[in-house]
C-alpha positions as CSV (number, residue, x, y, z in Angstrom):
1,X,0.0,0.0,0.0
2,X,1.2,3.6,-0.8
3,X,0.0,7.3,0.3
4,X,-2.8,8.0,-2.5
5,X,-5.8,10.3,-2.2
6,X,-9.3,9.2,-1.8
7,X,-10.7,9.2,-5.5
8,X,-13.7,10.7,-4.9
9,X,-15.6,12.2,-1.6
10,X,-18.2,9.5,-0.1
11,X,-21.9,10.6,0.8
12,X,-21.4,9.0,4.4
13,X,-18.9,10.5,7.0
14,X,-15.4,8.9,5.9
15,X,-14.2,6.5,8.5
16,X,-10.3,6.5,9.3
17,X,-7.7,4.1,10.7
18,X,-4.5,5.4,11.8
19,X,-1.6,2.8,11.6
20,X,1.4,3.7,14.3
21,X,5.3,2.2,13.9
22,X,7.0,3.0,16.6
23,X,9.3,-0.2,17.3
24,X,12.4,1.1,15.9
25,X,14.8,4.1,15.8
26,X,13.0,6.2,13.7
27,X,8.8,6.3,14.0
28,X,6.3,6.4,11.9
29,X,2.8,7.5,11.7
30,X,0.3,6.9,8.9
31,X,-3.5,8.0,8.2
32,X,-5.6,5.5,5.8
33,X,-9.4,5.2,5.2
34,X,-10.2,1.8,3.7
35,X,-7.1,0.2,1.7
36,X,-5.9,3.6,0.6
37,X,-3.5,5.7,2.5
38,X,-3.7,8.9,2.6
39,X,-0.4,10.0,4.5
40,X,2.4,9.0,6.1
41,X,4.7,11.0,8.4
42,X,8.3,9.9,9.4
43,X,10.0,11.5,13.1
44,X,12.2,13.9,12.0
45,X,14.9,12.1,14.1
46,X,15.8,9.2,15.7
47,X,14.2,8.2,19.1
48,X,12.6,11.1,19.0
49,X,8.8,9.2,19.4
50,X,8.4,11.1,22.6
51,X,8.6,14.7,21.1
52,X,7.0,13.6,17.2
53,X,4.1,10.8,18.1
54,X,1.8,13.1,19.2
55,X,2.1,16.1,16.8
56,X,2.1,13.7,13.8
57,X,-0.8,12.0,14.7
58,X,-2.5,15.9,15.0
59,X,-1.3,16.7,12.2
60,X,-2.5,13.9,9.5
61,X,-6.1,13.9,11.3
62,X,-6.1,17.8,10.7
63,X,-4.7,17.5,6.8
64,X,-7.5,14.8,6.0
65,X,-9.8,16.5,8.7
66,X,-10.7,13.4,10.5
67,X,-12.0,14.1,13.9
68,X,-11.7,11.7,16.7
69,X,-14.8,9.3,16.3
70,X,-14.1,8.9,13.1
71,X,-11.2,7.5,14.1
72,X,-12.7,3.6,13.8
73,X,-9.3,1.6,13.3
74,X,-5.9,1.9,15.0
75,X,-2.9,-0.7,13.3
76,X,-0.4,-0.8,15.8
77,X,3.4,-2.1,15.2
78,X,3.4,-4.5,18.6
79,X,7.1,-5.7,18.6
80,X,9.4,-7.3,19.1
81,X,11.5,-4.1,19.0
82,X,12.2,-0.9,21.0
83,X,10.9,-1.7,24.7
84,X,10.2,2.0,25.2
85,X,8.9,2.6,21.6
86,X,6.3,-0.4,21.5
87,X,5.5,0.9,24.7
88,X,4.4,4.4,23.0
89,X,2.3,2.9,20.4
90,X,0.4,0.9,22.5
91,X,-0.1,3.2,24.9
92,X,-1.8,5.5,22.1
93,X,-3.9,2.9,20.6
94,X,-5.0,1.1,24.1
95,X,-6.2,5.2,24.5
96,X,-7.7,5.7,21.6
97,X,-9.9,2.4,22.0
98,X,-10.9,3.6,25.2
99,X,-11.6,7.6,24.7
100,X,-13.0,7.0,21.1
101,X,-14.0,3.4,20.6
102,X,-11.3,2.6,18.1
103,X,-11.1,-1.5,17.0
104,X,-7.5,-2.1,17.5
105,X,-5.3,-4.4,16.0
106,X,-2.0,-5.6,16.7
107,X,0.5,-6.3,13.8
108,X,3.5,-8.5,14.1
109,X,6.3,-6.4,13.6
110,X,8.8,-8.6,11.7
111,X,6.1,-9.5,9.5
112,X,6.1,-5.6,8.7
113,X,9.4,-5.3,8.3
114,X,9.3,-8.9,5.6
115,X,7.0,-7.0,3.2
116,X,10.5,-4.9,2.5
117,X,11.6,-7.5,0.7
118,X,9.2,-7.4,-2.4
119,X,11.1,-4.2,-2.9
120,X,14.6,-6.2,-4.2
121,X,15.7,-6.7,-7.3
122,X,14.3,-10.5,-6.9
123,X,12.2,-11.5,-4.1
124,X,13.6,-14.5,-2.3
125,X,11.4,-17.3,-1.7
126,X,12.1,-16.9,1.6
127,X,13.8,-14.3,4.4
128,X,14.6,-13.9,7.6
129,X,13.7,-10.8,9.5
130,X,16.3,-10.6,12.8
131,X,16.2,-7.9,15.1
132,X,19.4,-7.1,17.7
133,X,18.0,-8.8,21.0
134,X,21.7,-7.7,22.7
135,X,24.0,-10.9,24.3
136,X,24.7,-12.6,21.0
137,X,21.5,-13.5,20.0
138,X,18.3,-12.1,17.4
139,X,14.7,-11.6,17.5
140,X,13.8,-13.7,14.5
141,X,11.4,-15.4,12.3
142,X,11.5,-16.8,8.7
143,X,8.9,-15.7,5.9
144,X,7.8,-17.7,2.7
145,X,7.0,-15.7,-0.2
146,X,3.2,-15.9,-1.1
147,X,1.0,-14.0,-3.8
148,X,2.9,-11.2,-4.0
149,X,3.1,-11.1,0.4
150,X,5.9,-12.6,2.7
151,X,3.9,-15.0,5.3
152,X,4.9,-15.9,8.5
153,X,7.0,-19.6,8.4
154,X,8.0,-19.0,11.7
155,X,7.2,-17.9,15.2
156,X,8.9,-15.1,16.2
157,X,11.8,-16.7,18.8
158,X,14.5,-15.2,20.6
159,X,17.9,-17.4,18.9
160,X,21.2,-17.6,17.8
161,X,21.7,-16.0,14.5
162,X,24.0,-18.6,13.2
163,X,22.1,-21.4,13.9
164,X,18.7,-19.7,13.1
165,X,20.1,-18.9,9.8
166,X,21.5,-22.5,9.1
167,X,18.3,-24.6,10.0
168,X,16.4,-22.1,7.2
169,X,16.9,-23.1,3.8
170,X,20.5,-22.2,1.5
171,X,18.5,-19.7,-0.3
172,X,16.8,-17.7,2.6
173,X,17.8,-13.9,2.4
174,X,18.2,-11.9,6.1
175,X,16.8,-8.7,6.5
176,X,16.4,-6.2,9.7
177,X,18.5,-4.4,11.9
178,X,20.1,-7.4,13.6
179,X,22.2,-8.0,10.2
180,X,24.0,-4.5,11.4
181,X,25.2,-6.2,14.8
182,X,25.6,-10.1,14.1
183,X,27.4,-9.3,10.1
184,X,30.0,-12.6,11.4
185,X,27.5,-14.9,13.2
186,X,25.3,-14.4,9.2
187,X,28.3,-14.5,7.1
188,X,28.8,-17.8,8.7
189,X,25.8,-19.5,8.3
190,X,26.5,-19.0,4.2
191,X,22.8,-16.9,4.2
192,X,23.1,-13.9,1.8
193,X,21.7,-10.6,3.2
194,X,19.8,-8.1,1.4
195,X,20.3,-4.3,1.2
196,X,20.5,-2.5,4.4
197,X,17.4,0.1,2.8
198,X,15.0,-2.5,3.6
199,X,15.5,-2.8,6.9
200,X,13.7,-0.3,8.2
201,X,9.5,-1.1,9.2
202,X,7.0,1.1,7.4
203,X,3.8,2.7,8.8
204,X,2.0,2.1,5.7
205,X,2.9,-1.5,5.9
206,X,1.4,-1.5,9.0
207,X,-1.9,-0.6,7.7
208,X,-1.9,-2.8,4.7
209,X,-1.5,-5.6,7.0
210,X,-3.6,-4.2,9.7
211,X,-6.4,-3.6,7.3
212,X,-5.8,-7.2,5.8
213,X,-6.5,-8.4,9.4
214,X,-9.2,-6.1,10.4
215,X,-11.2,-7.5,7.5
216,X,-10.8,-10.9,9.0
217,X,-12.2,-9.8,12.2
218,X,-8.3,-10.3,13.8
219,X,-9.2,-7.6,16.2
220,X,-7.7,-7.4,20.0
221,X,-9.1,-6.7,22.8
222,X,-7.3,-3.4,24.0
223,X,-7.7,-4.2,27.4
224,X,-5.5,-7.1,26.6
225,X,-3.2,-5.2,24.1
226,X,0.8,-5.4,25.3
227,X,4.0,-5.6,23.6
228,X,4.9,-8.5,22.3
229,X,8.6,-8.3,23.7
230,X,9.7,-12.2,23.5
231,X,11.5,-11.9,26.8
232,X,10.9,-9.6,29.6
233,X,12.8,-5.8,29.5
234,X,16.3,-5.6,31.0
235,X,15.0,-3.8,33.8
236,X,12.9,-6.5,34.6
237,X,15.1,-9.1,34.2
238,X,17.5,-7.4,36.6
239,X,14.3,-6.7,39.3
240,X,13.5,-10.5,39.2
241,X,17.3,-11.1,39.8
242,X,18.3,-8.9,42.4
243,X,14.6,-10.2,44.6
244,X,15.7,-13.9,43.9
245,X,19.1,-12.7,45.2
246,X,17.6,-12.0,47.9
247,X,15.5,-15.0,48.5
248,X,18.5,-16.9,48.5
């Protein structure tokens, strides 16, 4: 899906869906109304989702004058990623479910971050998305490519690169941020990578697939809406640690 105007003005009051990416570096917002998007606006900077959510979001819904209750979907990227940027989007959608009645649903983010791949030269028949998960090891999960869409193989796992990569098949392609921090443990398993420009997730990805779902009824309950983070934050970990340590 790319940013396209609405052909022609509809008799009823349009209905929007606003689709939020906010697992990485650098955020994204985007504004669609059926399978069209309308606009897209990306932070001006990286990490900067505390300062730029917010005005972005007031800014599309101004441009395409959609108020608040007509607001009907919200598409949020739900991880794995950036603990404090997943935590962001979520926060905005679980609020925008409860102040306006918004249908929420959350989209797997290395399945956003696959679609990238129908962008090469020659889309693989399959890729890996792998995201940095720190302590030698990757976020990852392997896609088959399917009608013109990358489909989930895969459940997203926390692994080794290396041996990730080498039970996937000689001709799967890596993609994601991870490839940045693990180049050695990927060279090694003999898995090509594909260019770094299509590493980064898209906000209008995340409303082609959340409208995909949406029209299957794949909706979630915002009251049960969290990140999906694969293992708990550092912060955490090191909470549950130092009370065990002190259990001992």
């Amino acid at each position: 899906m790319i940013p396209c105007r609405m052909s022609s003005p509809s008799r009823n009051t349009p209905e929007f869906a606003l689709a939020f990416e906010t697992s990485c570096a650098i955020g994204e917002v985007a504004i669609a109304c059926g399978d069209c998007v309308l606009d897209v606006i990306r932070f001006q900077k990286p990490r900067a989702h505390t300062t730029d959510f917010l005005p972005a979001i007031e800014k599309l819904c101004l441009d395409q004058n959609a108020k608040p209750e007509q607001i009907r979907h919200v598409y949020v990227s739900a991880g794995p990623g950036s603990f404090t940027g997943l935590r962001i989007g979520i926060t905005a959608a679980r609020m925008m479910a409860f102040a306006h009645g918004a249908s929420v649903v959350s989209v797997p983010t290395l399945e956003v971050i696959a679609q990238n791949a129908l962008a090469a030269s020659v889309p693989p028949d399959e890729v890996a998305v792998v995201l940095d998960a720190k302590r030698k090891r990757v976020f990852a999960a392997a896609f088959l490519h399917k009608n013109n869409s990358y489909v989930a193989a895969t459940q997203p796992a926390e692994v080794d690169p290396q041996a990730f990569l080498e039970s996937r098949p000689p001709d799967c392609s890596a993609l994601g941020e991870g490839v940045l921090y693990h180049r050695e443990a990927i060279a090694a398993s003999g898995r090509s990578v594909l260019d770094a420009s299509l590493y980064q997730p898209h906000a209008s990805t995340v409303a082609t697939i959340g409208y995909q779902m949406a029209m299957r009824g794949e909706f979630t309950d915002s009251r049960l809406l969290t990140p999906v983070y694969i293992r708990p934050p550092e912060a955490e970990e090191k909470w549950s640690q130092r009370h065990a340590d002190k259990a001992e």
